[in-house]
Structure formats: C-alpha cells, structure tokens
DSSP file (Angstrom, degrees, kcal/mol; ACC not computed):
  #  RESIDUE AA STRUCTURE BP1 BP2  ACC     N-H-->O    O-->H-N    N-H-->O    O-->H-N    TCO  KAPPA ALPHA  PHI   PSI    X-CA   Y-CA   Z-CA
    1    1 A X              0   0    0      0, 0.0     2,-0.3     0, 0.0   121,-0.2   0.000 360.0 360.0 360.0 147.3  101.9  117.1  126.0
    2    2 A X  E     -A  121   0A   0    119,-1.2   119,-2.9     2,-0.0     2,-0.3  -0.930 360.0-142.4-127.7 148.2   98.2  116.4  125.0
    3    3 A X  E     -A  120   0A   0     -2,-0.3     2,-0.4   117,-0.2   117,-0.2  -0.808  19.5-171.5-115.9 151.9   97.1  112.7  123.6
    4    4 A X  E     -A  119   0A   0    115,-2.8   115,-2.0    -2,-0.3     2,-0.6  -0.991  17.9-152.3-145.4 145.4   94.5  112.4  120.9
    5    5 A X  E     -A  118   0A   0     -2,-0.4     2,-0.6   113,-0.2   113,-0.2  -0.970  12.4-163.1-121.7 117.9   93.0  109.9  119.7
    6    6 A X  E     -A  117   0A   0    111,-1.9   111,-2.2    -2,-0.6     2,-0.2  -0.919  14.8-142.3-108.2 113.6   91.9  110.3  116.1
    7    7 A X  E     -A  116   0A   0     -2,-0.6     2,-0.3   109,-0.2   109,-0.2  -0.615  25.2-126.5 -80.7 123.7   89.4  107.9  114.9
    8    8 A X  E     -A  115   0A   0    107,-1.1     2,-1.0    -2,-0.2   107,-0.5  -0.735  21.4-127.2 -97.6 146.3   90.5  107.1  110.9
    9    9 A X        +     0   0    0     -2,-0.3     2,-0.3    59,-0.2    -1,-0.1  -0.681  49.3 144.8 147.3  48.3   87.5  107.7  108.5
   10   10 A X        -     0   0    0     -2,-1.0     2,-0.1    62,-0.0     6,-0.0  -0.785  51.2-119.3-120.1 162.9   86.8  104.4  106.3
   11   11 A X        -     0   0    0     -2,-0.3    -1,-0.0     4,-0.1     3,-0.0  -0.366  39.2-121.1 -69.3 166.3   84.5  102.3  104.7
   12   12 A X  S    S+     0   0    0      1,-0.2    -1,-0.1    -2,-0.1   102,-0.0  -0.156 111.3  56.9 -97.5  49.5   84.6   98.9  106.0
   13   13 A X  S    S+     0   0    0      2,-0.1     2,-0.7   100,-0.1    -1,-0.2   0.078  88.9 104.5-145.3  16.4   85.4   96.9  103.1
   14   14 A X        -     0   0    0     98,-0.2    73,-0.2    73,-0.1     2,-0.2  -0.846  58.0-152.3 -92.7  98.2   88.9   99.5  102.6
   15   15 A X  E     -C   86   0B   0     71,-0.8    71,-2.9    -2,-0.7     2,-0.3  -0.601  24.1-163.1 -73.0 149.0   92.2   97.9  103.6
   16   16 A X  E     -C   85   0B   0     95,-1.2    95,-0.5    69,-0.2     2,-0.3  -0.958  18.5-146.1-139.3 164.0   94.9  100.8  104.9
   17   17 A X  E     +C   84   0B   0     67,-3.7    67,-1.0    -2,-0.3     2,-0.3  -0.942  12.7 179.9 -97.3  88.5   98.3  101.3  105.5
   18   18 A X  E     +CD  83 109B   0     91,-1.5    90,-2.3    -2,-0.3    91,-0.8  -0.741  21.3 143.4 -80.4 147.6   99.9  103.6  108.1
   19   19 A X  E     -CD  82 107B   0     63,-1.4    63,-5.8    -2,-0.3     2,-0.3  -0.909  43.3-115.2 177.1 149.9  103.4  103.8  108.3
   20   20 A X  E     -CD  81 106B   0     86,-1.2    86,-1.9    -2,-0.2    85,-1.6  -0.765  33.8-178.0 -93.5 143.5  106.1  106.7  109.2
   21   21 A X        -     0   0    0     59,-3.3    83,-0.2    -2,-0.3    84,-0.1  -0.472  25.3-139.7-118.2-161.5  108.4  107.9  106.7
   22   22 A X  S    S+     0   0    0     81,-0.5     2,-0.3    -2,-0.1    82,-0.1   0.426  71.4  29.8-117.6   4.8  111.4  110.5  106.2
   23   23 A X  S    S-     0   0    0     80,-0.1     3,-0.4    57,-0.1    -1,-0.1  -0.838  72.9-112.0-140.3-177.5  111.4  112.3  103.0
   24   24 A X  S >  S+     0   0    0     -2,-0.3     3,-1.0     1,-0.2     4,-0.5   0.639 107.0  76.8 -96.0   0.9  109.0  113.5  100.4
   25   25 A X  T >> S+     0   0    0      1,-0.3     4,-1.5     2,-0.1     3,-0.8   0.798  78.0  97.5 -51.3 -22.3  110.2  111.0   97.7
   26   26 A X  H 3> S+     0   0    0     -3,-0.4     4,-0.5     1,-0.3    -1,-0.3   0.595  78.6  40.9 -31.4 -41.7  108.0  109.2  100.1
   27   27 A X  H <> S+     0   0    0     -3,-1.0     4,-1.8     1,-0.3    -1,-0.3   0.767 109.0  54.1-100.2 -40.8  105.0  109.5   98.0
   28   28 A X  H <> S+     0   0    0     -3,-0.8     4,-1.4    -4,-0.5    -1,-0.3   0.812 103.9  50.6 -78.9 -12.2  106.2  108.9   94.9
   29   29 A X  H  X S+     0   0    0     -4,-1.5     4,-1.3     2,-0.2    -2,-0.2   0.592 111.1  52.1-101.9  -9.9  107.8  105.6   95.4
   30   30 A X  H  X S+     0   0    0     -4,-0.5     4,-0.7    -5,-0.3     5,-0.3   0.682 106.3  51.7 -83.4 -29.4  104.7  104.2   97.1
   31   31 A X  H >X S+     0   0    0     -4,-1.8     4,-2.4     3,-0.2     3,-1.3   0.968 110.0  49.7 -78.8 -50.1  102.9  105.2   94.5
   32   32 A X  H 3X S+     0   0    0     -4,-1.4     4,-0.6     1,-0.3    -2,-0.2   0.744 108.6  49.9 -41.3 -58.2  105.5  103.3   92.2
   33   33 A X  H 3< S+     0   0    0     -4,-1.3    -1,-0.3     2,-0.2    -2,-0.2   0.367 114.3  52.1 -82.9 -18.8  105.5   99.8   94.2
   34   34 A X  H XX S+     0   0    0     -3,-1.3     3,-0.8    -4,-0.7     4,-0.6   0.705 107.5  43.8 -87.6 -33.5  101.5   99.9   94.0
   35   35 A X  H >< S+     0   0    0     -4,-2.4     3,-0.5    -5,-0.3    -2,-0.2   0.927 115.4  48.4 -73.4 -28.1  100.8  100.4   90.9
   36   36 A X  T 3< S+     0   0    0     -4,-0.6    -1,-0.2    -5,-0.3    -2,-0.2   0.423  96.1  72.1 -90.4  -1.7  103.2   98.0   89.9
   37   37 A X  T <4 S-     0   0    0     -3,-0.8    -1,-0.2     1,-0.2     2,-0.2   0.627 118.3 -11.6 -87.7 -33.9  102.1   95.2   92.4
   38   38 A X    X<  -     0   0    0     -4,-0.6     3,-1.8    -3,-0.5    -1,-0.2  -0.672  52.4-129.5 175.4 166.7   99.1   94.7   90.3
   39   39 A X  T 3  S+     0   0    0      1,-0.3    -3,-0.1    -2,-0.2    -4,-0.0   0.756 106.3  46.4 -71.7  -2.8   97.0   96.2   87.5
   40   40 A X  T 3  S+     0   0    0      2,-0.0    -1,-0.3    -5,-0.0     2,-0.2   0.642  84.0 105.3-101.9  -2.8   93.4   96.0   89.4
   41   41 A X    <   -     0   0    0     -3,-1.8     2,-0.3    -7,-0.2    47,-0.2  -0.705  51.8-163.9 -90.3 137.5   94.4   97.5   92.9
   42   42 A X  B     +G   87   0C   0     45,-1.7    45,-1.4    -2,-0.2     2,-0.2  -0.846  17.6 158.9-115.1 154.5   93.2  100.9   93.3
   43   43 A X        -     0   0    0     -2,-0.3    18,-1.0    43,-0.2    23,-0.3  -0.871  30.7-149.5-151.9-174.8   94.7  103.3   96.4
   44   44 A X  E     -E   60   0B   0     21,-0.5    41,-1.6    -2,-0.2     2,-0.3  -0.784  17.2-159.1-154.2 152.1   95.1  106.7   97.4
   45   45 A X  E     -EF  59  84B   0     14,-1.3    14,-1.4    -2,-0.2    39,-0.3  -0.948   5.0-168.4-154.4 140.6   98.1  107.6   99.5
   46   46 A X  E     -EF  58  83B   0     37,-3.0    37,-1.8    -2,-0.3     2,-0.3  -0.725   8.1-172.7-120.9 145.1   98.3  110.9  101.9
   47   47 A X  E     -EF  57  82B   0     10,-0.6    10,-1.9    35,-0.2     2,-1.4  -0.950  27.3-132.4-135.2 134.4  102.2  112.1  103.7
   48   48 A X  E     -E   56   0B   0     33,-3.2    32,-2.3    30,-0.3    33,-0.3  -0.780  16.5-142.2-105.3 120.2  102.3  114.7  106.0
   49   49 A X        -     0   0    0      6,-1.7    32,-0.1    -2,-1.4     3,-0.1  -0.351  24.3-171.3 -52.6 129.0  105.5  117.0  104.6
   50   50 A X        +     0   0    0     29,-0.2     2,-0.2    30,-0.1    -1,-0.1  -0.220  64.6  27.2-126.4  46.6  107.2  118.2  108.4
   51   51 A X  S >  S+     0   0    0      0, 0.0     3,-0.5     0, 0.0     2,-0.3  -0.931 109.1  36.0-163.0 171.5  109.7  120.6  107.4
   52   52 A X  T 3  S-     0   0    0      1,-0.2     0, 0.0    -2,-0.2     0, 0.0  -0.682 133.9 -22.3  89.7-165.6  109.8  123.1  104.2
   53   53 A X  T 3  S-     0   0    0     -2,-0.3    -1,-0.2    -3,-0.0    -4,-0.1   0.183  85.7-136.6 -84.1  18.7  106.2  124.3  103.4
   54   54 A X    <   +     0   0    0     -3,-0.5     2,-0.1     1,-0.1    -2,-0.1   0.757  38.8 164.0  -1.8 103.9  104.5  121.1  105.3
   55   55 A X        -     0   0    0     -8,-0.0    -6,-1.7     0, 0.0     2,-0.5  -0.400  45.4-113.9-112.6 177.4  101.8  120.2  102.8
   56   56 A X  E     -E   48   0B   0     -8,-0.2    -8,-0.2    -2,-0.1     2,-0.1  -0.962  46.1-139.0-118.3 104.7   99.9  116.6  103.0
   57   57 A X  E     -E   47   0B   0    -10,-1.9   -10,-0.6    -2,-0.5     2,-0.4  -0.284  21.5-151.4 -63.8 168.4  101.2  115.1   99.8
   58   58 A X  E     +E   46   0B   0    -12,-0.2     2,-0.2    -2,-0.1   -12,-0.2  -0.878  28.5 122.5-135.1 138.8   99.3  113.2   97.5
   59   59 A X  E     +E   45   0B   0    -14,-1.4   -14,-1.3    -2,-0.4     2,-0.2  -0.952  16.3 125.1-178.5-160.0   98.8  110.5   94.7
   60   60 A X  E     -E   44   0B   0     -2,-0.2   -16,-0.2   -16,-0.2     3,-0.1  -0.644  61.8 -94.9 117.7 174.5   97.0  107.1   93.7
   61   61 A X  S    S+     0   0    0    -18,-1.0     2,-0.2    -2,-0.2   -17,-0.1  -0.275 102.3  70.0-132.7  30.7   94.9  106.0   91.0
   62   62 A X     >  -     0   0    0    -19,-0.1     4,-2.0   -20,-0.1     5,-0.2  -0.795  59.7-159.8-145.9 113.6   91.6  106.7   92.5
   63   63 A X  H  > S+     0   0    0     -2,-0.2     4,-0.6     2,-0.2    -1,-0.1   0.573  99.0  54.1 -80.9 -13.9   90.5  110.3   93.1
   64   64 A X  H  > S+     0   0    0      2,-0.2     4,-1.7     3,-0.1     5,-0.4   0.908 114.0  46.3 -61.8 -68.7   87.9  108.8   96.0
   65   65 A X  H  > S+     0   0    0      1,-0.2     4,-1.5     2,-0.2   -21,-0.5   0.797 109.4  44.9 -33.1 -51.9   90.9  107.2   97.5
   66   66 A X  H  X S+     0   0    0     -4,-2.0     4,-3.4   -23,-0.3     5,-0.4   0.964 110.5  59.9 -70.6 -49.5   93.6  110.0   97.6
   67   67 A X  H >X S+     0   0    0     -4,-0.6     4,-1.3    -3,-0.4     3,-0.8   0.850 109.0  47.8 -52.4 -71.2   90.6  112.3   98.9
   68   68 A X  H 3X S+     0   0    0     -4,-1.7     4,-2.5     1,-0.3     5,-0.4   0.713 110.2  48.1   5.4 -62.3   90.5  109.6  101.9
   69   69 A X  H 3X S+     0   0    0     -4,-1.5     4,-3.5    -5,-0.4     3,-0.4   0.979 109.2  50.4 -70.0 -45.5   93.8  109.6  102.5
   70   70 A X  H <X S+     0   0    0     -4,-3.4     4,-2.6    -3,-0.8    -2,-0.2   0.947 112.8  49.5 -63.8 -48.4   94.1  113.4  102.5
   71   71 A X  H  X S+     0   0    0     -4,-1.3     4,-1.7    -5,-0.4    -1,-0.3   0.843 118.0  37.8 -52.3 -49.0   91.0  113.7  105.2
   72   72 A X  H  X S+     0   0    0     -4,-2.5     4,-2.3    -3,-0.4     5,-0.2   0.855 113.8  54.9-117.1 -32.9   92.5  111.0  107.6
   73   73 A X  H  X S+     0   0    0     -4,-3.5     4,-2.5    -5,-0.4     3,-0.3   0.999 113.9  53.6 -62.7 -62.9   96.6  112.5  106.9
   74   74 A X  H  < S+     0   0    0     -4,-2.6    -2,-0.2    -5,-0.3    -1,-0.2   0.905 108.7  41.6 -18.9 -75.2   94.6  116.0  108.1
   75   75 A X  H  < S+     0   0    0     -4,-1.7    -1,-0.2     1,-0.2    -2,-0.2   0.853 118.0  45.8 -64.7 -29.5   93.3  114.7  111.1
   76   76 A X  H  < S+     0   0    0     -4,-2.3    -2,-0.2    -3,-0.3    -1,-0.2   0.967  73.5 174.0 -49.4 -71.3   96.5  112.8  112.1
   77   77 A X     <  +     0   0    0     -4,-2.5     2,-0.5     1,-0.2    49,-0.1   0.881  21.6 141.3  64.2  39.1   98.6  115.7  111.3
   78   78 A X    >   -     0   0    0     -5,-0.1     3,-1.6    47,-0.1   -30,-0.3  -0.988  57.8 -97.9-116.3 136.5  101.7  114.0  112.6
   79   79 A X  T 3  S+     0   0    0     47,-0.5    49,-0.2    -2,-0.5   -30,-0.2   0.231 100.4   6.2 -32.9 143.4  105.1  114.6  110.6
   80   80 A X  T 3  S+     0   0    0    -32,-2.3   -59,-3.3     1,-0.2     2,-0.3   0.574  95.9 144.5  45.4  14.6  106.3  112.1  108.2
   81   81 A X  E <   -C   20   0B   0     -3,-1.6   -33,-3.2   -33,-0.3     2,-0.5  -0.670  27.6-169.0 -91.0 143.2  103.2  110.1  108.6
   82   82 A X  E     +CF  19  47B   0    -63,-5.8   -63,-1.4    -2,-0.3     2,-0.3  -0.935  16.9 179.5-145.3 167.8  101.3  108.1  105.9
   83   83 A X  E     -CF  18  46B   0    -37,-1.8   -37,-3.0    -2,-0.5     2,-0.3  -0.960  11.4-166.2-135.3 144.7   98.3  106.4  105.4
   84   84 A X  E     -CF  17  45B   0    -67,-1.0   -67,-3.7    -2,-0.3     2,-0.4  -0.953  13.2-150.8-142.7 145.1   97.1  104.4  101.7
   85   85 A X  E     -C   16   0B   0    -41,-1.6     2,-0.3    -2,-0.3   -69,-0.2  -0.899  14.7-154.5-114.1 113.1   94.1  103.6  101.5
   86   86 A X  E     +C   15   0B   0    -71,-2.9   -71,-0.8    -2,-0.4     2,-0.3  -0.779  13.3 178.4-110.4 161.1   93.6  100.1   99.1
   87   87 A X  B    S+G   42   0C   0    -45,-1.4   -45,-1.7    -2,-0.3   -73,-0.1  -0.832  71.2  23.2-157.9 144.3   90.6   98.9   97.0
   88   88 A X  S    S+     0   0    0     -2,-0.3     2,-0.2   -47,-0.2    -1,-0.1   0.834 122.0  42.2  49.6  58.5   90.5   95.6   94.8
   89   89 A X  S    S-     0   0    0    -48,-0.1     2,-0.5    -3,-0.1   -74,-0.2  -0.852  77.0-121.5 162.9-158.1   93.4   93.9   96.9
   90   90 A X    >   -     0   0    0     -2,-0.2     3,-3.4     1,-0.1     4,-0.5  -0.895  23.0-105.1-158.3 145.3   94.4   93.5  100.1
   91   91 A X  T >> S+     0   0    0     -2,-0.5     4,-3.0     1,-0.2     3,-1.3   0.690 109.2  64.9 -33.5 -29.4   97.6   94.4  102.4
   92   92 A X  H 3> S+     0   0    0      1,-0.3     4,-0.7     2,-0.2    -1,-0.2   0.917 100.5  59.1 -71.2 -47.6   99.2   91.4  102.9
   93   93 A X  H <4 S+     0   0    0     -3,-3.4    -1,-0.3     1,-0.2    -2,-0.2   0.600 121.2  19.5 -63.1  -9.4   99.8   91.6   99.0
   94   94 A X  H X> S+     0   0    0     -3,-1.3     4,-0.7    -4,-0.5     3,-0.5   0.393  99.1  93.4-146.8   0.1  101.8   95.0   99.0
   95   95 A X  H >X S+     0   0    0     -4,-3.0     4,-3.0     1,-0.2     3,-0.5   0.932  79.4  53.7 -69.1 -36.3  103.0   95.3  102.3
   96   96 A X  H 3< S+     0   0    0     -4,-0.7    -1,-0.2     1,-0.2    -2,-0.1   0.621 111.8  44.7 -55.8 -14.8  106.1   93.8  102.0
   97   97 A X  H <4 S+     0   0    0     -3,-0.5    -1,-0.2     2,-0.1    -2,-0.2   0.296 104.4  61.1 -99.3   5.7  107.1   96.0   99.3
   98   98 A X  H X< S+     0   0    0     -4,-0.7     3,-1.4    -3,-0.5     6,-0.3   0.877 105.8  49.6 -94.0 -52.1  105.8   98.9  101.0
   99   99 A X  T 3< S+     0   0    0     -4,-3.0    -2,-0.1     1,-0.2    -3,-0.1   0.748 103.0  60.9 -35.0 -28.7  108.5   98.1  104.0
  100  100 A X  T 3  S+     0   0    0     -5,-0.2    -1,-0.2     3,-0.1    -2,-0.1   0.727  73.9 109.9 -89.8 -13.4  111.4   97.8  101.3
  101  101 A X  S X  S-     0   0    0     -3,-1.4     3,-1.6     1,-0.2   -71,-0.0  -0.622  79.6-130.1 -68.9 143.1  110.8  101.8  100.0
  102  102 A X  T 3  S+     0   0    0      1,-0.3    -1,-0.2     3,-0.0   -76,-0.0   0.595 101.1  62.3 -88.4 -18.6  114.1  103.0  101.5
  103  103 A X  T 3  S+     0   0    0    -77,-0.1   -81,-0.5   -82,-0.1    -1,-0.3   0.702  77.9  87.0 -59.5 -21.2  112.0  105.7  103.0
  104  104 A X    <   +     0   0    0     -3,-1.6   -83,-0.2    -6,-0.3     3,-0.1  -0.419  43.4 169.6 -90.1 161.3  109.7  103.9  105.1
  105  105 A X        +     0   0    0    -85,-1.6     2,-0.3     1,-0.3    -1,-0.2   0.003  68.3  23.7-127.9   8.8  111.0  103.1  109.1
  106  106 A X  E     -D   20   0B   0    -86,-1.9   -86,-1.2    -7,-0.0     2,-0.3  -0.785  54.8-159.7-158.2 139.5  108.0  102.0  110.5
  107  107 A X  E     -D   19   0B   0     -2,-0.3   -88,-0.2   -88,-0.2     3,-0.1  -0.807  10.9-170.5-101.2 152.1  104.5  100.5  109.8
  108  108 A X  E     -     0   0B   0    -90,-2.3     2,-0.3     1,-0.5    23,-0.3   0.910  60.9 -23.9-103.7 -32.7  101.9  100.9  112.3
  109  109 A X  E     -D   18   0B   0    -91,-0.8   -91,-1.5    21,-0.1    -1,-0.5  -0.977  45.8-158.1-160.2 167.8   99.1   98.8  111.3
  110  110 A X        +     0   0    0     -2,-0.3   -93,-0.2   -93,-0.2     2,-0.2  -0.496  45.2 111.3-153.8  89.5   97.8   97.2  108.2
  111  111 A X        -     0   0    0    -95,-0.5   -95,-1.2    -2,-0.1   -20,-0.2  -0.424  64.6-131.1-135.1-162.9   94.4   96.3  108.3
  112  112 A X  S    S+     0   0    0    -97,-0.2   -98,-0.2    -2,-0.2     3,-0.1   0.500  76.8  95.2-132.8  -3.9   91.0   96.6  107.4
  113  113 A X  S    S-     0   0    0      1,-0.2     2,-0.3  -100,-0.1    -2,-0.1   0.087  93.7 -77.6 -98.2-170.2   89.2   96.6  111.1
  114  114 A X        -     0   0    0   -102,-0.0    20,-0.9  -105,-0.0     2,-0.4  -0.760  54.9-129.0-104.8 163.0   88.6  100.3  112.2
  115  115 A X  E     -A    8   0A   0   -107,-0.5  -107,-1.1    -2,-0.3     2,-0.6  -0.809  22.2-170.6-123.7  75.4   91.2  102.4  113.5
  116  116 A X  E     -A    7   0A   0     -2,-0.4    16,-3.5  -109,-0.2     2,-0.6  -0.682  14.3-150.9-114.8 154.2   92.2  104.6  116.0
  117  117 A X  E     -AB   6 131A   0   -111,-2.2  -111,-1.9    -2,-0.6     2,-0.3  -0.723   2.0-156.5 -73.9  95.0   95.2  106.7  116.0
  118  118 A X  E     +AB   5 130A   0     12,-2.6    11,-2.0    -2,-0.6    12,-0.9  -0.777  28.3 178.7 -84.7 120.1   97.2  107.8  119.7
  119  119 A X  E     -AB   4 128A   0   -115,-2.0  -115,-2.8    -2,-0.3     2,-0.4  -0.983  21.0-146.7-130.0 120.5   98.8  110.9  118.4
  120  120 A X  E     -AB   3 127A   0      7,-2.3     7,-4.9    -2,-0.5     2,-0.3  -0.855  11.1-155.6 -85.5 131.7  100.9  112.8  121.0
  121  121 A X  E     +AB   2 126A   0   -119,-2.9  -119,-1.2    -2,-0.4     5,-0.2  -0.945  19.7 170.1-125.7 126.3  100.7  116.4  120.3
  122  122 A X        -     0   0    0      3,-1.8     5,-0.0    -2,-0.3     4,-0.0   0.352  50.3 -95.7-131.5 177.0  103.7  118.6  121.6
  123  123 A X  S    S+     0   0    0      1,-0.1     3,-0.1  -122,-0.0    -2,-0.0   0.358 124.2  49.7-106.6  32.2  104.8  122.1  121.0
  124  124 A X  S    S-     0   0    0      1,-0.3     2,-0.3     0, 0.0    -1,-0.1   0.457 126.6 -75.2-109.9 -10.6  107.1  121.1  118.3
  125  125 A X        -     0   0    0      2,-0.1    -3,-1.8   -47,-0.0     2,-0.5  -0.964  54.5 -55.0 152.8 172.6  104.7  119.1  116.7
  126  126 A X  E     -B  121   0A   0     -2,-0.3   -47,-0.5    -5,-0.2     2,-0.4  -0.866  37.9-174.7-112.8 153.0  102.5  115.8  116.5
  127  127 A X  E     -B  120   0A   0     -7,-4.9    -7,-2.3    -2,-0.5     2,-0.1  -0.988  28.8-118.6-144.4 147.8  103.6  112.4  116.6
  128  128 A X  E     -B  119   0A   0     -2,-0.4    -9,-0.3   -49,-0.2     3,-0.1  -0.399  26.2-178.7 -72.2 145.9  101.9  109.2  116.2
  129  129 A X  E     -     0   0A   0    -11,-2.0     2,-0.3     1,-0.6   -10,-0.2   0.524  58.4 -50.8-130.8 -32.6  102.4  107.2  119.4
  130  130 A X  E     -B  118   0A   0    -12,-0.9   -12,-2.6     2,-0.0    -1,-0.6  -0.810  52.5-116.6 168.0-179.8  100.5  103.7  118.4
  131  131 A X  E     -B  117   0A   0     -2,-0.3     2,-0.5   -14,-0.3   -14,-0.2  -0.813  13.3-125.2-126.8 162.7   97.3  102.8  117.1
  132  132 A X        -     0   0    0    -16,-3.5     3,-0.1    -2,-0.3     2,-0.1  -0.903  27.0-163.6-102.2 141.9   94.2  100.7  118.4
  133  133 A X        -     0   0    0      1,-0.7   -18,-0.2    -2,-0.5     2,-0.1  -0.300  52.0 -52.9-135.5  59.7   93.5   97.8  115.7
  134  134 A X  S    S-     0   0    0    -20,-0.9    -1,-0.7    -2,-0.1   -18,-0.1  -0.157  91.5 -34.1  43.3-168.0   89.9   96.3  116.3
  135  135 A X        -     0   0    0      1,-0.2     3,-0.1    -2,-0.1   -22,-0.0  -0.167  64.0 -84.8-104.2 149.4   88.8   95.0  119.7
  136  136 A X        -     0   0    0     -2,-0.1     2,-0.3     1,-0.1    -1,-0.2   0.066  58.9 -97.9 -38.6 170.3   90.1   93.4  122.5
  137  137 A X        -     0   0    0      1,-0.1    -1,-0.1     2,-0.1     3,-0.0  -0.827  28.2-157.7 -84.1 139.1   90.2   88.8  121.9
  138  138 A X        -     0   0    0     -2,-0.3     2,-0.1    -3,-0.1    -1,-0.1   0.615  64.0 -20.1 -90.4 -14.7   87.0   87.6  123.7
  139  139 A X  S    S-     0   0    0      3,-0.0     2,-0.2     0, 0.0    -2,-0.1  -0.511  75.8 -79.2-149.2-144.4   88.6   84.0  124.1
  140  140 A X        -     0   0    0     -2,-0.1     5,-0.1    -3,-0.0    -3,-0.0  -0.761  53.7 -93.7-144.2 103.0   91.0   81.8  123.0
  141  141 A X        -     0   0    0     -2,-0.2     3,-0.1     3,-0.1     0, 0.0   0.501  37.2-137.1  -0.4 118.3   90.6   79.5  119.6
  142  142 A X        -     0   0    0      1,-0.1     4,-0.3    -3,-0.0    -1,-0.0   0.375  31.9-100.4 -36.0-169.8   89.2   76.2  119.9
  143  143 A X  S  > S+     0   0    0      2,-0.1     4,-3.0     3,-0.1     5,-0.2   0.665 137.8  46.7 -98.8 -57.3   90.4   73.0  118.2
  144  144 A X  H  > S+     0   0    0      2,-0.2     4,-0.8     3,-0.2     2,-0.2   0.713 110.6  54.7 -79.9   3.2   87.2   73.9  115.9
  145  145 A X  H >4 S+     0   0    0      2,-0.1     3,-2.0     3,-0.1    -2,-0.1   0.532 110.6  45.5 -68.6-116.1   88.7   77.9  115.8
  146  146 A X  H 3> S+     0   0    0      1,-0.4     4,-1.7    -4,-0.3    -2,-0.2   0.272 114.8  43.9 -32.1 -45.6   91.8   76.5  114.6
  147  147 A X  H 3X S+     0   0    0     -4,-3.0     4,-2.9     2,-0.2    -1,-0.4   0.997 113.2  52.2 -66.5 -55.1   90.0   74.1  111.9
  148  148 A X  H <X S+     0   0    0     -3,-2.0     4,-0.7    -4,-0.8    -2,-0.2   0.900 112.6  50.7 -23.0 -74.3   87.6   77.3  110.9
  149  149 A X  H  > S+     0   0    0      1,-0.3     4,-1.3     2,-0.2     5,-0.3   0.896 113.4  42.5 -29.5 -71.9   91.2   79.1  110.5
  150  150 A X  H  X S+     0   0    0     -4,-1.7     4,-2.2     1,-0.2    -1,-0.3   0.909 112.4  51.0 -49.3 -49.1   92.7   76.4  108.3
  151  151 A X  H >< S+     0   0    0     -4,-2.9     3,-1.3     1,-0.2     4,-0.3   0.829 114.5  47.3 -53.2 -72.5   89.7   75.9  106.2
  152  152 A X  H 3< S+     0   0    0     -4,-0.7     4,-0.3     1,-0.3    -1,-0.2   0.197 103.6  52.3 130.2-101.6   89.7   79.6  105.7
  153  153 A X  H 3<>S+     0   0    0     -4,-1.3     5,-1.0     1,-0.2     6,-0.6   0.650 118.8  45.5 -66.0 -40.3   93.3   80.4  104.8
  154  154 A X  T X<5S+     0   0    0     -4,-2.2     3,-1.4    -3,-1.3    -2,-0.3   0.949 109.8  53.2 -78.0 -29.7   92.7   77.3  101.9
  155  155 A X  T 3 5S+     0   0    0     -4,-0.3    -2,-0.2     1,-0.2    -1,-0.2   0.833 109.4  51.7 -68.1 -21.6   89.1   78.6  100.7
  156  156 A X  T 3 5S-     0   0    0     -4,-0.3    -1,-0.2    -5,-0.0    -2,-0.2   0.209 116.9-109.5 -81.3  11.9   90.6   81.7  100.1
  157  157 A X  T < 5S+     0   0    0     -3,-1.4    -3,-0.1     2,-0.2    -4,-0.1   0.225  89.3 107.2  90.2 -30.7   93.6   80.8   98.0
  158  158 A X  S   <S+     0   0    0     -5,-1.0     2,-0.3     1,-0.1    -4,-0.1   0.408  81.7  25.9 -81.7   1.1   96.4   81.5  100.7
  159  159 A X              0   0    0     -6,-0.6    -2,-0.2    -9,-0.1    -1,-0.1  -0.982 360.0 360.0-138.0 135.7   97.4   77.7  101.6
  160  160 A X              0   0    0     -2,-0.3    -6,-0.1     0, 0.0    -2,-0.1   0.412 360.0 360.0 -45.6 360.0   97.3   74.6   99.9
C-alpha cells in the first residue's frame, strides 16, 4: 500500500464538499438538492464512477466550477468519491441536505481552508483515508476569543 497526499486545487474564497458515495445517481441528485437550495449558489460537482467504464462524472451550473471539480476528482482518483465545489453560498447552507441524498455515506470535510487529501492507494484501487483541514490550533480561546466568536456569528446573520 502507498499513501498520497493530494493537495486540492482551489481559490481561497471557494467553499467544498468531499464526501464518499455509492452509485452514479450520485451526481445527479446533488446536483438536484443544490440547485434547489438556492437560486444564486453556483457549484461544480466531480464523482469518481469505480466499477462499469469508471469515468469522473460531472454537473453544476458553473462551467469554471465543474472544471475544478473534475481536476481535483482526477487527482484523488479514489472510487465513489466526490468533491463540489460552491460559489455565492457557503456549506453550512447545503450540507445537511447533501448528507440526506440516500447515496451519500460519508462527508469528509466541508470547508473553505485548504485541503489535503490521505488517499491510500492499493492494487485494487484508491481510497480516501482522511483529510487535513487547515492548520494545527495555536492556543486556546480567550474570554475575548469567545466574545470575538459571538460577535461574529451575530454580525454575520447566524445568531440573534
């Protein structure tokens, strides 16, 4: 077995998704639950096909996006994996309905920070093993962390 670490290939201002799936409906029903989550988020969303003619499927409503996705589903290159790539909204807003597609079993990360991928690669194949998800914590929150935080969460609409 060989480990790889594949570094994923974004802007920083790009929220993603990673997640394992099992079938190839996979793509289309993510694409279905984002578009329908709201009319200004744009994505691209890559699955790598592992049985059958194992393609990296495709779709989204941004031809920059899907491009993305297909480039970073490439380098990954482990079965049933997928990555969406979001623009004008942010994970937190579609991840719970990205868990509910009866396809998905697993998310890996959902973030915006940069990304790297531990892909075990086998001679049956690759599989994703975990991810890195920004940098180590340098501390531990203050009392004026923990007011910063609060303020935050409110200036941005996500508490009262």
């Amino acid at each position: 077995m060989e480990l790889v670490s594949v570094l994923i290939d974004k802007p920083p201002d790009l929220n993603l998704i990673l997640g394992q799936s099992h079938f190839i409906k996979t793509v289309e029903d993510l694409h279905e639950v984002l578009v329908g989550s709201s009319p200004h988020l744009r994505f691209g969303i890559a699955f790598c096909e592992s049985s059958g003619p194992r393609l990296v499927r495709r779709s989204g409503n941004d031809p920059e996006l899907v491009e993305l996705a297909v480039k970073n589903a490439q380098a990954i290159g482990a079965g049933h994996s997928f990555i969406v790539f979001l623009r004008d909204g942010f994970r937190v807003n579609v991840l719970n309905q990205v868990k509910q597609v009866p396809e998905v079993c697993r998310i890996y990360c959902a973030t915006a920070n940069p990304v790297e991928v531990i892909v075990a690669e086998t001679h049956g194949g690759r599989g994703i093993l975990g991810v890195v998800d920004g940098g180590a914590p340098l501390g531990v929150e203050s009392d004026a962390d923990a007011a910063d935080r609060h303020d935050l969460l409110r200036r941005i609409g996500y508490k009262l």
